[in-house]
Every structure is written in structure tokens, then in C-alpha cells.
C-alpha positions in Angstrom: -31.7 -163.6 105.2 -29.9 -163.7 101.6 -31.6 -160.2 100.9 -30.2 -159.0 104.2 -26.6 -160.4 104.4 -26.2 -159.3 100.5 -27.6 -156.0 99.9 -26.8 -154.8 104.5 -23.6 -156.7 104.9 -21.7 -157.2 101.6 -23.0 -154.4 98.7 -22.9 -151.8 101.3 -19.4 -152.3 102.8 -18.1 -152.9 99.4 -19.1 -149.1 98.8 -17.9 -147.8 102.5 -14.7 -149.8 102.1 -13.6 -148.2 98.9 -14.7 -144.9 99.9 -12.3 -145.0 103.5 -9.3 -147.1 102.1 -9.6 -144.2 99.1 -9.5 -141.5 101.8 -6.6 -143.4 103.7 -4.7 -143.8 100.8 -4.5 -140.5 99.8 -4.2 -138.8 103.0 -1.0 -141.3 103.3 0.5 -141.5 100.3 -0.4 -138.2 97.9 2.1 -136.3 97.1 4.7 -139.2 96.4 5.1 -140.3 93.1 5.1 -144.0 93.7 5.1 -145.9 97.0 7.7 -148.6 98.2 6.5 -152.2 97.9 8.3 -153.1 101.3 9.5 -150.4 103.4 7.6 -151.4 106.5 6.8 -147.7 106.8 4.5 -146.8 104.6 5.1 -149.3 102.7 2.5 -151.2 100.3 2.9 -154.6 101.8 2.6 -153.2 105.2 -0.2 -151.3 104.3 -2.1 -154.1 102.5 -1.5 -156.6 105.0 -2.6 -154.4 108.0 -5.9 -153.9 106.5 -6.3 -157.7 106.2 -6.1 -157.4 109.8 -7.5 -153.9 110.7 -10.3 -153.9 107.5 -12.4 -157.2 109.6 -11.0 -156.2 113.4 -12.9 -152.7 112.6 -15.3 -154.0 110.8 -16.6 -156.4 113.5 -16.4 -154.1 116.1 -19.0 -151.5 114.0 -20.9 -153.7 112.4 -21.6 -156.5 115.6 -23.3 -153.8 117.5 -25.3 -153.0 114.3 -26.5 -156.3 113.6 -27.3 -157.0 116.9 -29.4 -153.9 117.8 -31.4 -155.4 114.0 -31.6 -158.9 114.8 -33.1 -157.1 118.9 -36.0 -155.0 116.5 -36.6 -157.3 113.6 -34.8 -155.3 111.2 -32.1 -158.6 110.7 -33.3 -162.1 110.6 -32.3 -164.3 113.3 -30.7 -167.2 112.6 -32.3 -170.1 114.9 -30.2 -172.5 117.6 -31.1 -175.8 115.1 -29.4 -173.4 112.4 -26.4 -172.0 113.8 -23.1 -173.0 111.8 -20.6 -174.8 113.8 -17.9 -171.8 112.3 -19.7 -169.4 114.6 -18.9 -170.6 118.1 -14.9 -170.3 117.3 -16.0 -167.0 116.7 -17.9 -166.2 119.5 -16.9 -164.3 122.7 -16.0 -160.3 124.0 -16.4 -158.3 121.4 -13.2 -156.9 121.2 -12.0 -160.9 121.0 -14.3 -161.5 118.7 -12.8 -158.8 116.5 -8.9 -160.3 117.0 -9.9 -163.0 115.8 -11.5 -161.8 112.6 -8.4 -159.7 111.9 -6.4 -163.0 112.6 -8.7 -165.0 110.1 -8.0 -162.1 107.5 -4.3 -162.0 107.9 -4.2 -165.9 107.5 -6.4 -165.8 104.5 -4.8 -162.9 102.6 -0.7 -162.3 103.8 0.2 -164.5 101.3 -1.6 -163.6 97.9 -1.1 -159.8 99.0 2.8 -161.1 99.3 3.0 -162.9 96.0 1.0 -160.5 94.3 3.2 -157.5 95.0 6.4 -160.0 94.8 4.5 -160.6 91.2 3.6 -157.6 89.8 5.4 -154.1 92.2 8.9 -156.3 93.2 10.1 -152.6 93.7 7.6 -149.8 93.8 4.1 -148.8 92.6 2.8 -145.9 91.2 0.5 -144.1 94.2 -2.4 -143.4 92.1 -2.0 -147.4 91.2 -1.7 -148.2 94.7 -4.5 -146.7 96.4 -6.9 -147.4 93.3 -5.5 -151.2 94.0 -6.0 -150.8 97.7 -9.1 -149.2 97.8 -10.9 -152.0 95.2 -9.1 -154.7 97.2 -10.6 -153.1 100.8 -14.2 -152.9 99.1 -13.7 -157.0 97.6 -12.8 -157.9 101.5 -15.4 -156.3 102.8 -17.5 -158.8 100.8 -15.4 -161.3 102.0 -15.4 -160.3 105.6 -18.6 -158.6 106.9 -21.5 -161.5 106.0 -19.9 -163.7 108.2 -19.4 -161.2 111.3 -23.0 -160.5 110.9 -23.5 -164.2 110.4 -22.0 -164.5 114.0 -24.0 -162.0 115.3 -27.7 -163.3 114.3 -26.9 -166.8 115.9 -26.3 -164.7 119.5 -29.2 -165.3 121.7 -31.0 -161.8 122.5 -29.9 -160.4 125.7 -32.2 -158.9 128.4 
């Protein structure tokens, strides 16, 4: 399962998340010479803290389906009733629940050390190269953070049909 959740759900993303918050980012914000730190438009702030809610809503609602069509063919270990964590079954649920309230979790992890880090270190502005180099590394570090544990919830579900 270690093999699985850390190569499948954390190395992976890590890549993928980079690669989409670097084509975000630059679809966004190229062409400006620096972006604002907290014009709620555009705005760095407001872009980092919507993808500690967007980054693990999305996430969950790819990466559930995935996991569970695995754990269905053997692909993904299964993690046994006896071995479920009790974390999981707050996190259980629809789907699209399920995915609100890992976009919750992330926004009530991360909002505040995204906040005092560009309070910190961009009080004004940031250079946009600096920005969505920041973003994008940040994106692939969360995705570390955030996907094990969706799958996580996902291998303790009881195959269906």
C-alpha cells in the first residue's frame, strides 16, 4: 500500500500539479509584469487560497473514481474494515460532498500560512514569473499533501455491485 499511495497518489500528482497550476498561471497572469498580492481579482492571495480549495475539491473528484475502479480490479490495495482510520468516515459520503469537504479541509489547513506568507514576503506585489513558479511548486507540494488521503478514503469503501 506505501508503494501505491507514494509513487500513484503523491509522486505523480506532485508532477500533474506543477504542470496545470504552471499552465493556469501563465494563461492568467503572462503578460503582466508583476501580479497584486490582494486584489481579489487576479490577485495572488485569491489565487493561492482558491487552489487550497479547488487543488483537493478537483482532485477528489478525479482521483476517487480512479482509485475506486483500482481498488474494484486489484490494481489498488484495499484497505480492510478492522483497518479503516476513524478520519475516513468524516470523509465519507456523495462524491461531490466528499470533494467540499476536502476543499474545506485545504482551505482550513493552508488560508493562513498562504496569508502570512504573502503578508511576509509580497506585502504589495510579486513578480509573475515569481508567482507562478511559487504557485505551481506550492500546487505540486499540496498535491502530496492532499491526494494520499482521498485515495486513503477511497480504498476503505466497500466494493459496490
Amino acid at each position: 500500500m506505501v508503494k501505491y499511495l507514494l509513487i500513484g497518489q503523491a509522486v505523480v500528482p506532485f508532477f500533474i500539479n506543477i504542470a496545470v497550476n504552471v499552465v493556469i498561471g501563465t494563461l492568467t497572469f503572462w503578460g503582466q509584469d508583476s501580479v497584486e498580492t490582494w486584489t481579489w481579482n487576479n490577485g495572488a492571495v485569491a489565487d493561492s487560497i482558491g487552489t487550497c480549495f479547488f487543488l483537493p475539491f478537483i482532485t477528489c473528484l478525479i482521483a476517487t473514481p480512479i482509485v475506486r475502479s483500482q481498488s474494484k480490479s486489484g490494481t489498488a490495495p484495499r484497505i480492510s474494515a478492522s483497518d479503516v482510520p476513524r478520519w475516513t468516515k468524516l470523509m465519507r459520503g456523495p462524491l461531490l460532498v466528499r470533494s467540499t469537504e476536502f476543499g474545506i479541509v485545504g482551505i482550513l489547513l493552508l488560508a493562513a500560512p498562504v496569508y502570512a506568507a504573502y503578508s511576509a514576503f509580497a506585502p504589495d506585489s510579486i513578480e509573475t514569473i515569481r508567482f507562478i513558479a511559487i504557485k505551481s511548486i506550492l500546487a505540486g507540494l499540496f498535491g502530496i499533501l492532499a491526494t494520499p488521503p482521498i485515495a486513503i478514503v477511497a480504498m476503505c469503501e466497500k466494493p459496490k455491485g
